[in-house]
C-alpha positions as CSV (number, residue, x, y, z in Angstrom):
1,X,26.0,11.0,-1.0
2,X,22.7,12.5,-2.3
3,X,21.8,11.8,-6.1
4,X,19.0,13.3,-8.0
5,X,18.4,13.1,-11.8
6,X,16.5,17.0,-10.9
7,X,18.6,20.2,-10.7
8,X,18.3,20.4,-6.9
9,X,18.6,18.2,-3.8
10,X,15.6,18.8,-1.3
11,X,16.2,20.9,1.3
12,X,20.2,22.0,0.1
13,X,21.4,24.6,-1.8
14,X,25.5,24.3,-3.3
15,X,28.0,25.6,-5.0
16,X,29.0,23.6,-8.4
17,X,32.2,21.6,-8.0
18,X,33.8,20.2,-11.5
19,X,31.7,17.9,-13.1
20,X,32.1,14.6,-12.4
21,X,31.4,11.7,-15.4
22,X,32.2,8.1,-15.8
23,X,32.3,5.9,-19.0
24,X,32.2,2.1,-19.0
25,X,33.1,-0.8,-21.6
26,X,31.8,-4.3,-19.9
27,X,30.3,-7.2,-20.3
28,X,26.2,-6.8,-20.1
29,X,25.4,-6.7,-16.7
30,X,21.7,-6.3,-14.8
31,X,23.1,-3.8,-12.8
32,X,24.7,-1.8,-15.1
33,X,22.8,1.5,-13.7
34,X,24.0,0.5,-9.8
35,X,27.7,-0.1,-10.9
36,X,28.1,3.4,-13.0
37,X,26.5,5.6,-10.2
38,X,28.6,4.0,-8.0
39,X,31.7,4.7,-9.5
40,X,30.2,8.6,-10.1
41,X,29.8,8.4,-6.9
42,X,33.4,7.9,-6.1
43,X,35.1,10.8,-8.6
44,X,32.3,13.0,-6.8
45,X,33.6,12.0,-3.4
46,X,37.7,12.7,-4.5
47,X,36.2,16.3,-4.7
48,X,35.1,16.7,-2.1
49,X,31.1,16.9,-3.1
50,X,28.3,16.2,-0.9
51,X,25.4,15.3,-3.2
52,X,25.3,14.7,-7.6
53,X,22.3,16.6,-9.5
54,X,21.6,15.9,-12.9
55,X,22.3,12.6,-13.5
56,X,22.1,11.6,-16.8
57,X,22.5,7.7,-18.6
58,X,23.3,7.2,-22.4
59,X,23.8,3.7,-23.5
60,X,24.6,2.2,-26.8
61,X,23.3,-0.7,-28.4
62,X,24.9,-4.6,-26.7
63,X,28.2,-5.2,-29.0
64,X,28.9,-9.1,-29.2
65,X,32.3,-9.6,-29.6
66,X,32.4,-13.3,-32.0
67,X,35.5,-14.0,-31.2
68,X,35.2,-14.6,-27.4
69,X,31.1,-14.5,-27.1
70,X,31.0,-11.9,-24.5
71,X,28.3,-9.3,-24.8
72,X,29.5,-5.6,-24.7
73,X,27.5,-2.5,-23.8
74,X,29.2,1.0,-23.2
75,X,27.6,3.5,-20.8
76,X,27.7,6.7,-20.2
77,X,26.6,8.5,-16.5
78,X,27.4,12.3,-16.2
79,X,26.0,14.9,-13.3
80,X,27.2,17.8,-11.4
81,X,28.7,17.2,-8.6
82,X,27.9,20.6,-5.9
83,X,29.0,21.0,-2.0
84,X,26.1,21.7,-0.3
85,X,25.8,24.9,2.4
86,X,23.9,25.1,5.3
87,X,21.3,28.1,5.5
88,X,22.3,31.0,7.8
């Protein structure tokens, strides 16, 4: 699976498939960034897509929940997931 934060993929042109996005509530993790693409990754692959463009990261502020003392962020990937086609 090809990523690329850029509105094309190197050497491939596609066809836009739906677009896939992923939203995550979890405790504060290093790899946040790894563990959302991944999972973009995945709803791309159910349709189907051979590469994401666009990809795109909102994040809000870390939420520390008192009661249990775990530190929340939400995260936001999107990108548009496209089936690439091989030049005639």
């Amino acid at each position: 699976m090809r990523i690329s934060s850029t509105n094309a993929i190197e050497g491939g042109r596609g066809s836009r498939l739906p677009p896939p996005g992923t939203q995550r509530t979890a405790p504060l993790q290093e790899n946040w960034r790894e563990l959302v693409v991944r999972e973009l990754m995945r709803k791309a692959e159910d349709i189907d897509a051979d590469a994401i463009i666009r990809v795109d990261y909102q994040n809000d502020g870390v939420i520390r929940i008192d009661e249990t003392g775990v530190n929340l962020k939400r995260v936001v990937a999107t990108g548009i997931a496209v089936k690439l086609s091989c030049a005639a």
